[in-house]
PDB file with SEQRES, HELIX, SHEET and CRYST1 records, atoms N, CA, C and O in Angstrom:
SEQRES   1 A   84  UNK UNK UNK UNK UNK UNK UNK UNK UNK UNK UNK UNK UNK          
SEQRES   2 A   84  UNK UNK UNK UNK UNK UNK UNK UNK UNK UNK UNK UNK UNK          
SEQRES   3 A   84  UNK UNK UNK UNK UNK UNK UNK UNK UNK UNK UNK UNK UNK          
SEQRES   4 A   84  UNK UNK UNK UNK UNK UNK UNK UNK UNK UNK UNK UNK UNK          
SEQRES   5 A   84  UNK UNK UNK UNK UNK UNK UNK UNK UNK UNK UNK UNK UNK          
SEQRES   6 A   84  UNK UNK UNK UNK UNK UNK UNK UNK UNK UNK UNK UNK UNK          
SEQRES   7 A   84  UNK UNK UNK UNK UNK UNK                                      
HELIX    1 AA1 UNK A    7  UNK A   16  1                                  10    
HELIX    2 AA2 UNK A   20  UNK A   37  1                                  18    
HELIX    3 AA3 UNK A   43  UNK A   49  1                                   7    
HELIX    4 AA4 UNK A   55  UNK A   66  1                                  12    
HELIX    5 AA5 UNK A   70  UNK A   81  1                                  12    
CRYST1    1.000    1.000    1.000  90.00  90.00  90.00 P 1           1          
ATOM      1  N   UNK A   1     147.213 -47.700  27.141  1.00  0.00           N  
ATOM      2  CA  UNK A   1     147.537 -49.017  26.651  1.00  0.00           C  
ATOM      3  C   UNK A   1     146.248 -49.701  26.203  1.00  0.00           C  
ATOM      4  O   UNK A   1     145.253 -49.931  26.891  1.00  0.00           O  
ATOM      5  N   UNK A   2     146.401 -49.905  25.272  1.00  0.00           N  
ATOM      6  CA  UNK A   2     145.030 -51.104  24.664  1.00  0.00           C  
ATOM      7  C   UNK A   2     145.257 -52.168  24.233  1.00  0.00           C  
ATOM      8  O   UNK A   2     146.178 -52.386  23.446  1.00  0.00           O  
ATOM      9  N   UNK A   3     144.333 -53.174  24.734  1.00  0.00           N  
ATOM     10  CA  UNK A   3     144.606 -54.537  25.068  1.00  0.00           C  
ATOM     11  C   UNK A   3     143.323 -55.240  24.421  1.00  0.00           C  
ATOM     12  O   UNK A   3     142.207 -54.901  24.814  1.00  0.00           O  
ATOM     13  N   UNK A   4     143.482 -56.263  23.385  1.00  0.00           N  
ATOM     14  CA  UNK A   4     141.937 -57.111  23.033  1.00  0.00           C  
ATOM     15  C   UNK A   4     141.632 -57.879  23.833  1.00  0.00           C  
ATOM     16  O   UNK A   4     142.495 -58.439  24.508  1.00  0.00           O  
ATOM     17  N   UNK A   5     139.974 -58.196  24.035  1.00  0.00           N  
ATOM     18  CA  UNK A   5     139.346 -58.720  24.783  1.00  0.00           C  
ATOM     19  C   UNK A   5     140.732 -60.346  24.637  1.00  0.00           C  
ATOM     20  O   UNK A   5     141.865 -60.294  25.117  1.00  0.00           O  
ATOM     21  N   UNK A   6     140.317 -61.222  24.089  1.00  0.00           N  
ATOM     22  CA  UNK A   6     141.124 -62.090  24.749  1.00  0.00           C  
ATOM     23  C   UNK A   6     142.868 -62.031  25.480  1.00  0.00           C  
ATOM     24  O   UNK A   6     143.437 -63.012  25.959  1.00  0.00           O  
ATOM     25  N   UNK A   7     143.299 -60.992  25.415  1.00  0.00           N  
ATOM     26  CA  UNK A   7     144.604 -60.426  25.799  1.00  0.00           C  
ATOM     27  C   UNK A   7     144.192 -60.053  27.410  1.00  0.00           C  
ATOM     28  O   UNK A   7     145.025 -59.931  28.308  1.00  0.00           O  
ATOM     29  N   UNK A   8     143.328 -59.963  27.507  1.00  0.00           N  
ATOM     30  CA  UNK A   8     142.528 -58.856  28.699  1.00  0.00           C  
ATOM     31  C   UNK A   8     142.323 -60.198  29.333  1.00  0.00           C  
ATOM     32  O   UNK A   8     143.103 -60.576  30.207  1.00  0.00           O  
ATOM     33  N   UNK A   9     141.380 -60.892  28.965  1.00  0.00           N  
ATOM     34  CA  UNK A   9     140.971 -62.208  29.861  1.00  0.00           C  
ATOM     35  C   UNK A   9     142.425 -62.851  30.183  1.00  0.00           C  
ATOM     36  O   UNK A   9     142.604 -63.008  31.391  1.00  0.00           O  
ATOM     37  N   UNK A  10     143.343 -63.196  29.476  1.00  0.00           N  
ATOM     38  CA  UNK A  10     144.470 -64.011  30.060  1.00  0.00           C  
ATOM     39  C   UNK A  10     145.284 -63.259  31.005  1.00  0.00           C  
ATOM     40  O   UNK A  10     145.854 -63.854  31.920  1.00  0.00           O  
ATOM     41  N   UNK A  11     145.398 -61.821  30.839  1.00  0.00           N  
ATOM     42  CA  UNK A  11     146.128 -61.266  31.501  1.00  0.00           C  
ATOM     43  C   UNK A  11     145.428 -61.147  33.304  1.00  0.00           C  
ATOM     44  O   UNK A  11     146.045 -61.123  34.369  1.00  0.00           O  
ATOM     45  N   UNK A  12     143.654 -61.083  32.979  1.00  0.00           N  
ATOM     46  CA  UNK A  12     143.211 -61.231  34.514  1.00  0.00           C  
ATOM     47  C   UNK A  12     142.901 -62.767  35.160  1.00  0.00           C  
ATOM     48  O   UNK A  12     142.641 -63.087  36.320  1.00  0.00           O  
ATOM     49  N   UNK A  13     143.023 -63.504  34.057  1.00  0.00           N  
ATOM     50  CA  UNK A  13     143.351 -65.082  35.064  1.00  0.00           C  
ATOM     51  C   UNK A  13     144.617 -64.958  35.906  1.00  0.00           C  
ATOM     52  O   UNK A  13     144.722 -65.181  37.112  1.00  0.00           O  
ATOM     53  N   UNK A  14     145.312 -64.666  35.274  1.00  0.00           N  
ATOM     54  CA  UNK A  14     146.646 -64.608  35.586  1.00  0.00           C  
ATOM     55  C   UNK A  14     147.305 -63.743  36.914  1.00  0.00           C  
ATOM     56  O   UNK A  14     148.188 -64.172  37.656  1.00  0.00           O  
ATOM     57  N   UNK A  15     146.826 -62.795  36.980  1.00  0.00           N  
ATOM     58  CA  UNK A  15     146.401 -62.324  37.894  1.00  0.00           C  
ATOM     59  C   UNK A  15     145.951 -62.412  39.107  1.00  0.00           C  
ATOM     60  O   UNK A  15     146.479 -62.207  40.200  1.00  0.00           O  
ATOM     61  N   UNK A  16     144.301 -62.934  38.599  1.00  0.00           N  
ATOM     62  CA  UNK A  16     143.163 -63.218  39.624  1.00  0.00           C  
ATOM     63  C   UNK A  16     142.997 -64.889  40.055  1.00  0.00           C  
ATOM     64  O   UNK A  16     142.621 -65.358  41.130  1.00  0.00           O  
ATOM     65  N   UNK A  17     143.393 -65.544  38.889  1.00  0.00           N  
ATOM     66  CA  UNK A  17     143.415 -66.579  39.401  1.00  0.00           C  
ATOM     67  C   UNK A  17     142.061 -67.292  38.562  1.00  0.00           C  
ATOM     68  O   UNK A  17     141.975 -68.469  38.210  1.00  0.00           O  
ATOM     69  N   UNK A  18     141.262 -66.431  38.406  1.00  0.00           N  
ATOM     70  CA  UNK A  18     139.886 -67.118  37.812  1.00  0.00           C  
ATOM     71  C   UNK A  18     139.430 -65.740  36.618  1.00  0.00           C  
ATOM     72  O   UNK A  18     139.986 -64.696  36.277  1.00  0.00           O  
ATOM     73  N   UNK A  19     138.386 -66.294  36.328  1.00  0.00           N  
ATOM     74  CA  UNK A  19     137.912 -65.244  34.772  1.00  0.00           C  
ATOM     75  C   UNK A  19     137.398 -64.228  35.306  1.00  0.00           C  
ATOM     76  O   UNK A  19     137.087 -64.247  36.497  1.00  0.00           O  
ATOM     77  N   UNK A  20     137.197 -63.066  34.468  1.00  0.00           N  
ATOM     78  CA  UNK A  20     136.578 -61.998  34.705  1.00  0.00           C  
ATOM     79  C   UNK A  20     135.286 -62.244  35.705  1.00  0.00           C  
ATOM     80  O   UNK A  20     135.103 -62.000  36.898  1.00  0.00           O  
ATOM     81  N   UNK A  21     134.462 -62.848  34.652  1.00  0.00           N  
ATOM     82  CA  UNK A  21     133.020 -63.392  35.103  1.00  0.00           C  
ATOM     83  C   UNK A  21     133.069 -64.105  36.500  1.00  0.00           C  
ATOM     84  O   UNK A  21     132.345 -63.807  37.449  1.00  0.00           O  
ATOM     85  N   UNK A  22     133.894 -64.955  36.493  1.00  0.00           N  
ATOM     86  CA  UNK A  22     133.992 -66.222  38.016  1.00  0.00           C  
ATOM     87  C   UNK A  22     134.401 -64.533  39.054  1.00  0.00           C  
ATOM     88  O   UNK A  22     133.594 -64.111  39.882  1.00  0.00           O  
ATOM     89  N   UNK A  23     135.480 -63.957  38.820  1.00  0.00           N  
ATOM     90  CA  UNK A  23     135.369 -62.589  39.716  1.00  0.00           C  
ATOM     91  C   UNK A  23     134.219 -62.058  39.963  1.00  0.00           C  
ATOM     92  O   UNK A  23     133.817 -62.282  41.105  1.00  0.00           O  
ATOM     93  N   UNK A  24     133.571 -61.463  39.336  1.00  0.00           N  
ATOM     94  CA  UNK A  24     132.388 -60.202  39.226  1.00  0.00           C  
ATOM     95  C   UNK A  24     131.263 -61.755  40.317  1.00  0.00           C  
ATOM     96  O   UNK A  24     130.549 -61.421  41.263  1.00  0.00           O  
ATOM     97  N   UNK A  25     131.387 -63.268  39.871  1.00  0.00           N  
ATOM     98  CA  UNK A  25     130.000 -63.606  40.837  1.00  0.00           C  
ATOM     99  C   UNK A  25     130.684 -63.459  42.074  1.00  0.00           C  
ATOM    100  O   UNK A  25     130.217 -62.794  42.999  1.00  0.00           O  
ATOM    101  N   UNK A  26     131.805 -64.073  42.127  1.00  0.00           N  
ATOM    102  CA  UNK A  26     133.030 -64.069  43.622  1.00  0.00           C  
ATOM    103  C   UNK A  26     132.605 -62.663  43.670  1.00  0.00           C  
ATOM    104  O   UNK A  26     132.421 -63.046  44.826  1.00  0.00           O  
ATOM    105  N   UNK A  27     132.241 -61.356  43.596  1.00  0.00           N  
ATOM    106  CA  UNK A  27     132.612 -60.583  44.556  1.00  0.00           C  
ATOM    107  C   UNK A  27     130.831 -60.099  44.731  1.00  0.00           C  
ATOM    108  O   UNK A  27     130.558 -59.349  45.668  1.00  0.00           O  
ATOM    109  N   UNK A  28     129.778 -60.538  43.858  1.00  0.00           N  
ATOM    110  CA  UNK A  28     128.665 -60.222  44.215  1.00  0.00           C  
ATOM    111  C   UNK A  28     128.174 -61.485  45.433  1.00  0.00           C  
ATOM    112  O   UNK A  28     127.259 -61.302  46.236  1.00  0.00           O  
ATOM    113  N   UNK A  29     128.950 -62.680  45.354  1.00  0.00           N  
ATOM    114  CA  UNK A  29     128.088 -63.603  45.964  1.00  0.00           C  
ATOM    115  C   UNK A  29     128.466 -63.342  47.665  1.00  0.00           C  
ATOM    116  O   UNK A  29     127.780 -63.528  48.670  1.00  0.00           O  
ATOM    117  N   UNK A  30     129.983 -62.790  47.471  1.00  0.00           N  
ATOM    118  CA  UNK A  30     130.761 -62.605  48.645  1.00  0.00           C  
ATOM    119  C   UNK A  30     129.957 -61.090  49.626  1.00  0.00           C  
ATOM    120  O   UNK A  30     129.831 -60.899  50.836  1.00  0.00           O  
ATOM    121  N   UNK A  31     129.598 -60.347  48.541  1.00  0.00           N  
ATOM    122  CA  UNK A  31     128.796 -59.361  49.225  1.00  0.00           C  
ATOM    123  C   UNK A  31     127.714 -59.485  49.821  1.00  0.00           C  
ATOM    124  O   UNK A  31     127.455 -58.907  50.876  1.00  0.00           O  
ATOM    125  N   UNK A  32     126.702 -60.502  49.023  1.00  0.00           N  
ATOM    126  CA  UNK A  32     125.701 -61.037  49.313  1.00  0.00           C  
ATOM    127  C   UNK A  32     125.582 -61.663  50.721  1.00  0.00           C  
ATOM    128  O   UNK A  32     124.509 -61.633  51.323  1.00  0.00           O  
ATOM    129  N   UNK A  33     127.067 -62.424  51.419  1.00  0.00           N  
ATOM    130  CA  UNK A  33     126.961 -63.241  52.286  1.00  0.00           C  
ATOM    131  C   UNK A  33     127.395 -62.149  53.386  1.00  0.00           C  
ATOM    132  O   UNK A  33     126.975 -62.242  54.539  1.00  0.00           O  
ATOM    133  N   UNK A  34     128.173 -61.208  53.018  1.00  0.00           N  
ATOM    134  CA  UNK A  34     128.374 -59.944  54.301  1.00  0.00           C  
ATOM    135  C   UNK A  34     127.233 -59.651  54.652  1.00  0.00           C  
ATOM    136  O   UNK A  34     126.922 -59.888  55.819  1.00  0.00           O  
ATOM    137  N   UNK A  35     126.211 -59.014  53.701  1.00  0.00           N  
ATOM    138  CA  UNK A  35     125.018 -58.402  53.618  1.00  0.00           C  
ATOM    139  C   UNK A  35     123.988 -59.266  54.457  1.00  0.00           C  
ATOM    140  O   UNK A  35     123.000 -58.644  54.848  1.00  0.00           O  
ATOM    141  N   UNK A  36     124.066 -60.482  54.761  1.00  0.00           N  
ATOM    142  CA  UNK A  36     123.190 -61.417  55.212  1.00  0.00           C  
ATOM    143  C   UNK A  36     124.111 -61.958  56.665  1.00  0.00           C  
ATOM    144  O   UNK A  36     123.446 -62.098  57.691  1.00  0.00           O  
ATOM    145  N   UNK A  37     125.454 -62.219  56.723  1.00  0.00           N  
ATOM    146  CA  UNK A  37     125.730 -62.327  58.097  1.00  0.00           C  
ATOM    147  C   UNK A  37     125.874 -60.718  59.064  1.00  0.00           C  
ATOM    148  O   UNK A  37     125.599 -60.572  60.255  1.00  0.00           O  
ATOM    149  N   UNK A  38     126.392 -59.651  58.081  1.00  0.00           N  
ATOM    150  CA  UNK A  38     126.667 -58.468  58.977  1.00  0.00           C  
ATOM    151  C   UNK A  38     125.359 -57.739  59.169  1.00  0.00           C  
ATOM    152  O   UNK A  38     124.870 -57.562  60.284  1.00  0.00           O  
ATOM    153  N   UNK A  39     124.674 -57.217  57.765  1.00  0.00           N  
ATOM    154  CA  UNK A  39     123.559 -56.719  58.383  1.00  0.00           C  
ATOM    155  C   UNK A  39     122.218 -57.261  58.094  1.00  0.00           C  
ATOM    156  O   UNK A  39     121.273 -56.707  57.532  1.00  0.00           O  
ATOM    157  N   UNK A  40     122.336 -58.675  58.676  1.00  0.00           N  
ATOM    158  CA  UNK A  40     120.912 -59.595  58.898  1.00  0.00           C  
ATOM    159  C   UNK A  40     119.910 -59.396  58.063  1.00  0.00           C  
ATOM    160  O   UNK A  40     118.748 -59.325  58.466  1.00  0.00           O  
ATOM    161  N   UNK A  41     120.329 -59.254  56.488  1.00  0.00           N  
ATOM    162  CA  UNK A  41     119.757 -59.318  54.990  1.00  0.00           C  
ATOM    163  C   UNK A  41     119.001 -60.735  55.588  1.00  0.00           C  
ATOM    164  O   UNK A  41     119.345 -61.359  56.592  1.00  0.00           O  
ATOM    165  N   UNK A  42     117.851 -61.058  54.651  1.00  0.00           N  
ATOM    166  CA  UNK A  42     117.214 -62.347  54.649  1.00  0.00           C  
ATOM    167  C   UNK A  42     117.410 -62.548  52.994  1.00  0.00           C  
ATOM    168  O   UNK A  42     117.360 -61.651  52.152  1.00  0.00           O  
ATOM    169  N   UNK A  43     117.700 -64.289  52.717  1.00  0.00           N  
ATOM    170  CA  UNK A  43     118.040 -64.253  51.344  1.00  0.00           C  
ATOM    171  C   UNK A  43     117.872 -63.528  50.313  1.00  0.00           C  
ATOM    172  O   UNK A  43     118.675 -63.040  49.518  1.00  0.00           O  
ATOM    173  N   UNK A  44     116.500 -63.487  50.407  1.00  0.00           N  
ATOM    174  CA  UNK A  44     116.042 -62.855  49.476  1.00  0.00           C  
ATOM    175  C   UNK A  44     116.358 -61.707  48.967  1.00  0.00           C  
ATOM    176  O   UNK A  44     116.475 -61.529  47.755  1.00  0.00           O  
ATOM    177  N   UNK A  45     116.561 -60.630  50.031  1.00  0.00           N  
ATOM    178  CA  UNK A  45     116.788 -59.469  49.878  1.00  0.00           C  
ATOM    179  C   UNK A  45     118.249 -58.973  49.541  1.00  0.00           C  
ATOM    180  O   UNK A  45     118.532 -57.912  48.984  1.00  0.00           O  
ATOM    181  N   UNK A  46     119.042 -59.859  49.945  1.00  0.00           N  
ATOM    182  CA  UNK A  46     120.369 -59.967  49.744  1.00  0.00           C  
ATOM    183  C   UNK A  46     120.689 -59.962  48.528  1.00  0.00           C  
ATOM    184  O   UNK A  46     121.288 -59.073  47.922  1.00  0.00           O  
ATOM    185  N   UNK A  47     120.109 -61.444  47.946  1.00  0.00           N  
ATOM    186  CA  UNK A  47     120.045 -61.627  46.451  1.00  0.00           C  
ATOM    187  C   UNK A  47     119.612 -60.728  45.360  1.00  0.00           C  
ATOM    188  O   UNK A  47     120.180 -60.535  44.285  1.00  0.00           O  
ATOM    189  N   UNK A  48     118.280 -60.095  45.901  1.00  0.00           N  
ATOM    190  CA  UNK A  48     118.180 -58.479  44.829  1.00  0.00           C  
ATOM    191  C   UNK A  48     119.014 -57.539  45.106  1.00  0.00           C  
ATOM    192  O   UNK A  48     119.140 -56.799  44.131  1.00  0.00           O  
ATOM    193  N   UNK A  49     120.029 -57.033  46.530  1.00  0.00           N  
ATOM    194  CA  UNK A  49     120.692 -56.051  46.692  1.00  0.00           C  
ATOM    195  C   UNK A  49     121.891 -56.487  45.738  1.00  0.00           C  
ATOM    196  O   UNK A  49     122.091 -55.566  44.945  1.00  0.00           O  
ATOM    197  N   UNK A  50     122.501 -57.231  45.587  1.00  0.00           N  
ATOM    198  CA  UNK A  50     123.472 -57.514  45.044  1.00  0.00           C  
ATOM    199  C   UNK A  50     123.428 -58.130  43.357  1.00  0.00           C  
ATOM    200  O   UNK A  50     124.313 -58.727  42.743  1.00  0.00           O  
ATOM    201  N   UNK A  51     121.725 -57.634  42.806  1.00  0.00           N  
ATOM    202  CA  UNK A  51     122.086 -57.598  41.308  1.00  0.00           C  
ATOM    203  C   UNK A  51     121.125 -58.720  41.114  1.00  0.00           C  
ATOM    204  O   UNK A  51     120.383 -58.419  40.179  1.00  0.00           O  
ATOM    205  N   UNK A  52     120.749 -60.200  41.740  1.00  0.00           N  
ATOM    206  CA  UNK A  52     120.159 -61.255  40.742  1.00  0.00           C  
ATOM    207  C   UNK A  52     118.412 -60.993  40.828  1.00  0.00           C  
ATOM    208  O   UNK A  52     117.869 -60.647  41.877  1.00  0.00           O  
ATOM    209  N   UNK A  53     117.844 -61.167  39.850  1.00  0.00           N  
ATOM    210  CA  UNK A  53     116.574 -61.209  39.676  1.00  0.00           C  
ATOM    211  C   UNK A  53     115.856 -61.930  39.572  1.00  0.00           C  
ATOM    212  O   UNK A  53     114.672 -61.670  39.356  1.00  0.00           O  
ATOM    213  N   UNK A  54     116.648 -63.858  39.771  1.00  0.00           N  
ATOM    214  CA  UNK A  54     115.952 -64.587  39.807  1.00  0.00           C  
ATOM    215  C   UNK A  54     116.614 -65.452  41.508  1.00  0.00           C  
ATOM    216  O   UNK A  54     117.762 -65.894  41.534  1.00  0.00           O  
ATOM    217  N   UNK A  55     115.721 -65.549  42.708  1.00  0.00           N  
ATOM    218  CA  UNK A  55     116.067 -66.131  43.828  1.00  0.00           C  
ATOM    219  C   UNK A  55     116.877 -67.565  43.859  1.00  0.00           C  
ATOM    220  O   UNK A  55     117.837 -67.855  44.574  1.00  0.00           O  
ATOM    221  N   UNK A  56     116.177 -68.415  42.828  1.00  0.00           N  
ATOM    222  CA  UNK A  56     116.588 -69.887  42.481  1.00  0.00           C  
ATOM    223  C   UNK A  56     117.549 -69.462  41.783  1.00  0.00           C  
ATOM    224  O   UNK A  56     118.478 -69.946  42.430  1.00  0.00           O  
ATOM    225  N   UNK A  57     118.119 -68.809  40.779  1.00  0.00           N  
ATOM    226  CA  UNK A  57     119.345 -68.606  40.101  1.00  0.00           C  
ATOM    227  C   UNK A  57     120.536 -67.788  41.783  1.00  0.00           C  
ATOM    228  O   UNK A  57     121.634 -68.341  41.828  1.00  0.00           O  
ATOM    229  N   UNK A  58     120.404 -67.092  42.503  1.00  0.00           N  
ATOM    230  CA  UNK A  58     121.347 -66.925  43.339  1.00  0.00           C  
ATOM    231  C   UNK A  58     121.823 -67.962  44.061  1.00  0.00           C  
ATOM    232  O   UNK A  58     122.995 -68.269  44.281  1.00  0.00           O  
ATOM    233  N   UNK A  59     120.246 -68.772  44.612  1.00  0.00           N  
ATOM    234  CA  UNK A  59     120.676 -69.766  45.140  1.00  0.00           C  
ATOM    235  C   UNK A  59     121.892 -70.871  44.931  1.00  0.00           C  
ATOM    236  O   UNK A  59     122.819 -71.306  45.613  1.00  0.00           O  
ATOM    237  N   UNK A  60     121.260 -71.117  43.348  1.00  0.00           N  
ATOM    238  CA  UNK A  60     122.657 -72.652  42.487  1.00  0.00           C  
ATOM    239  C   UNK A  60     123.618 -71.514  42.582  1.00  0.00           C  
ATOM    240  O   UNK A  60     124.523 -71.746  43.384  1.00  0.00           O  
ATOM    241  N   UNK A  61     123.680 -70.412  42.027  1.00  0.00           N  
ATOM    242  CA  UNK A  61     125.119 -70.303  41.961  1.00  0.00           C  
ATOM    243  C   UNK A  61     125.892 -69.537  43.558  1.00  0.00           C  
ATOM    244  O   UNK A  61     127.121 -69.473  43.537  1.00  0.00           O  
ATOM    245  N   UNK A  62     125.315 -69.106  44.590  1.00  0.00           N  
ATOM    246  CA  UNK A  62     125.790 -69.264  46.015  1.00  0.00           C  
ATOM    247  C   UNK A  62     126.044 -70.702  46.352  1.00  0.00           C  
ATOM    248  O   UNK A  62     127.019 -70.887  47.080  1.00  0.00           O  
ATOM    249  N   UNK A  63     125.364 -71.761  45.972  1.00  0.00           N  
ATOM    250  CA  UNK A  63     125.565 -73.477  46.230  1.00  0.00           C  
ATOM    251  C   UNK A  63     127.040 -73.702  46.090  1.00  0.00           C  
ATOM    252  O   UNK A  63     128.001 -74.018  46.792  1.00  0.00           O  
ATOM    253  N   UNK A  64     126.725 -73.351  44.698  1.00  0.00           N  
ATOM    254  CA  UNK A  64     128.250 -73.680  43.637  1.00  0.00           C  
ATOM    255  C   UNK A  64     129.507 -73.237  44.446  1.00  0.00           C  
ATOM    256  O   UNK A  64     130.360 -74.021  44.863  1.00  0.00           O  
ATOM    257  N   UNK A  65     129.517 -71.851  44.623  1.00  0.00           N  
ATOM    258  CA  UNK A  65     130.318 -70.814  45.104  1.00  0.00           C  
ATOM    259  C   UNK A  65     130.769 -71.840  46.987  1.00  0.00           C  
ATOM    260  O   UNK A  65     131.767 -72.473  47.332  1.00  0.00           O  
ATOM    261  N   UNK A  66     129.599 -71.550  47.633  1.00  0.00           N  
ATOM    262  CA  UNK A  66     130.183 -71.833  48.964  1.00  0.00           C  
ATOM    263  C   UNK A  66     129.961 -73.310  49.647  1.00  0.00           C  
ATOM    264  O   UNK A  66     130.195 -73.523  50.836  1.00  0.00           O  
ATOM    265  N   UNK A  67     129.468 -74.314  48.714  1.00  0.00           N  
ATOM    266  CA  UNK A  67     129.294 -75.367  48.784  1.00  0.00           C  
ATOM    267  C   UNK A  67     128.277 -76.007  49.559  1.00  0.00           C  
ATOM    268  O   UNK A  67     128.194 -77.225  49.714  1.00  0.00           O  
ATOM    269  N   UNK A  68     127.463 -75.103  50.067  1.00  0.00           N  
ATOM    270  CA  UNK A  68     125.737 -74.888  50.822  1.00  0.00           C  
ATOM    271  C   UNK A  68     124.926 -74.081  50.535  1.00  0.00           C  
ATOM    272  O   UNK A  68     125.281 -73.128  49.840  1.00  0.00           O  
ATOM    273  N   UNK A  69     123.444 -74.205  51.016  1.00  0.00           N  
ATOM    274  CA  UNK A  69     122.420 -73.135  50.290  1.00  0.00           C  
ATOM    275  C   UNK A  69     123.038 -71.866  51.634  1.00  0.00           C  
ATOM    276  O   UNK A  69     123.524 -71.972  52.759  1.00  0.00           O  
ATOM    277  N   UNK A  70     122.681 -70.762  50.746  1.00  0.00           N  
ATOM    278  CA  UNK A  70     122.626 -69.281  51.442  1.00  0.00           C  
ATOM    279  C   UNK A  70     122.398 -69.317  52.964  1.00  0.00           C  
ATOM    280  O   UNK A  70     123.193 -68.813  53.757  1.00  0.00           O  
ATOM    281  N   UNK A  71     121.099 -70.034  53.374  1.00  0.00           N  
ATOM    282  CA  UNK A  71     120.577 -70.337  54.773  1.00  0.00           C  
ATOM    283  C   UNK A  71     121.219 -71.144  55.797  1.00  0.00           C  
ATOM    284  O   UNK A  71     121.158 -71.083  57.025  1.00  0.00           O  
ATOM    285  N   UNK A  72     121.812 -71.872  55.053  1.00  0.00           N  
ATOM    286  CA  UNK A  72     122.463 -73.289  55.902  1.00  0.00           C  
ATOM    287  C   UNK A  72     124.312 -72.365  55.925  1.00  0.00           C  
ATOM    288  O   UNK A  72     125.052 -72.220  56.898  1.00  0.00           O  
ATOM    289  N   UNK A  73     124.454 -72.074  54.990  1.00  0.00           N  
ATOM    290  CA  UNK A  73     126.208 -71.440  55.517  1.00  0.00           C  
ATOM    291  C   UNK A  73     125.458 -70.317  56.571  1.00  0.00           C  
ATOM    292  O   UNK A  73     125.686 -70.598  57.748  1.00  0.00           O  
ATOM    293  N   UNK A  74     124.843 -69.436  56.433  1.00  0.00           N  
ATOM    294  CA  UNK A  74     125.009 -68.140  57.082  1.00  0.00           C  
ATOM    295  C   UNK A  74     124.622 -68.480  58.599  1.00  0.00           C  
ATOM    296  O   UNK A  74     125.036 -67.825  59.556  1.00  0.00           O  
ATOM    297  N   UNK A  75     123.720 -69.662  58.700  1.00  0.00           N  
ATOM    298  CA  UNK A  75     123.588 -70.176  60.295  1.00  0.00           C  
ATOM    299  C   UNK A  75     124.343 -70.766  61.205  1.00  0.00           C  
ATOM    300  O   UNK A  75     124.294 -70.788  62.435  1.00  0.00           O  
ATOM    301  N   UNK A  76     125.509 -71.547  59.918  1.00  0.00           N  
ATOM    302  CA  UNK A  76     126.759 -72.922  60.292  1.00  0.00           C  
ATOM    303  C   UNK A  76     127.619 -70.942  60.374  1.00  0.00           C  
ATOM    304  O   UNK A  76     128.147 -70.774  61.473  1.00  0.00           O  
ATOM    305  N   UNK A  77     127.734 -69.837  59.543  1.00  0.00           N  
ATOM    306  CA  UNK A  77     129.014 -69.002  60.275  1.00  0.00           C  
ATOM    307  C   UNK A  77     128.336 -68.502  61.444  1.00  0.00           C  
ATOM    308  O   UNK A  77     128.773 -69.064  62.448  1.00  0.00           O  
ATOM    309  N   UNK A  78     127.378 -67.606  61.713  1.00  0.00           N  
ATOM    310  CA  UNK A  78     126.808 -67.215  62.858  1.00  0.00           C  
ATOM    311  C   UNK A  78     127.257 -68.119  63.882  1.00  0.00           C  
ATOM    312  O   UNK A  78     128.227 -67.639  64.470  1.00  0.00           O  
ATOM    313  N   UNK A  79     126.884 -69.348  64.354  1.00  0.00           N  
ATOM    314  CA  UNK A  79     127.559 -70.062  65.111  1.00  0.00           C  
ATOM    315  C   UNK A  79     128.761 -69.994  65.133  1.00  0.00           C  
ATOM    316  O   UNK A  79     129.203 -70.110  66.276  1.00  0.00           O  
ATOM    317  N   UNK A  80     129.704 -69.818  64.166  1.00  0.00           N  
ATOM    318  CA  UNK A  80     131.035 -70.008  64.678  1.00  0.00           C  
ATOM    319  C   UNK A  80     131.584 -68.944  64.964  1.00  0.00           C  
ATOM    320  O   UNK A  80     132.795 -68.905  65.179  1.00  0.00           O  
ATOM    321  N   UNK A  81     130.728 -67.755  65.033  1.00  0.00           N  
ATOM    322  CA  UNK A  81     131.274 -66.758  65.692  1.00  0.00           C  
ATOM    323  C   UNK A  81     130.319 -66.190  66.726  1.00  0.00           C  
ATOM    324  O   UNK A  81     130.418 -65.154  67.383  1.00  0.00           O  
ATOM    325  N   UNK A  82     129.410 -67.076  66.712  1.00  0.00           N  
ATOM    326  CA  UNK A  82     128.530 -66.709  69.023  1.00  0.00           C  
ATOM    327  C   UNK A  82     127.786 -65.986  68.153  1.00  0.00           C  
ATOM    328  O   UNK A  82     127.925 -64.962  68.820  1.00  0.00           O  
ATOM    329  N   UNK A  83     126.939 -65.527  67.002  1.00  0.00           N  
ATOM    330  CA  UNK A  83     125.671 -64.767  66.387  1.00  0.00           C  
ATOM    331  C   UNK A  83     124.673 -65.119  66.414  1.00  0.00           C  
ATOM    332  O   UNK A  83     123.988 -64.452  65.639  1.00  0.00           O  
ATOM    333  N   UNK A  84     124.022 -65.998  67.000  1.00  0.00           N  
ATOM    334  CA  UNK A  84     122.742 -66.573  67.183  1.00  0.00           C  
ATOM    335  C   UNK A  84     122.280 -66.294  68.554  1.00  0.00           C  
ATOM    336  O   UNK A  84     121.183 -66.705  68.931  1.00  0.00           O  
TER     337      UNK A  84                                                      
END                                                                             
């Protein structure tokens, strides 16, 4: 089946709920935050494992995404699950 790019985008909003792109950061930013609460990544390193090359660019868009910087959510979940 072949489908044009804008046929493709409506069909995965629709779907997903959000755009291709808003997916692909949702599932790098979401990895990013496993990677840093499960196996005690430090931002930084998180942020290059999962693709960005600029630290201040992961940061705004992890902000955006979880509504705190990288450091401040991953300490506020640790606490709420006894990890500190």
């Amino acid at each position: 089946m072949q489908m044009n790019t804008p046929s493709f985008h409506q069909h995965f909003r629709q779907l997903a709920g959000m755009s291709p792109l808003r997916y692909q950061k949702w599932l790098r930013l979401n990895e990013a935050r496993r990677l840093m609460l499960n196996e005690h990544y430090d931002v930084t390193t998180a942020a290059y494992a999962v693709g960005y090359e600029s630290l201040s660019h992961f940061s705004r868009e992890y902000s955006r995404m979880f509504g705190e910087s990288p450091k401040r959510d991953i300490t506020r979940l640790r606490k709420s699950v006894g990890q500190l």
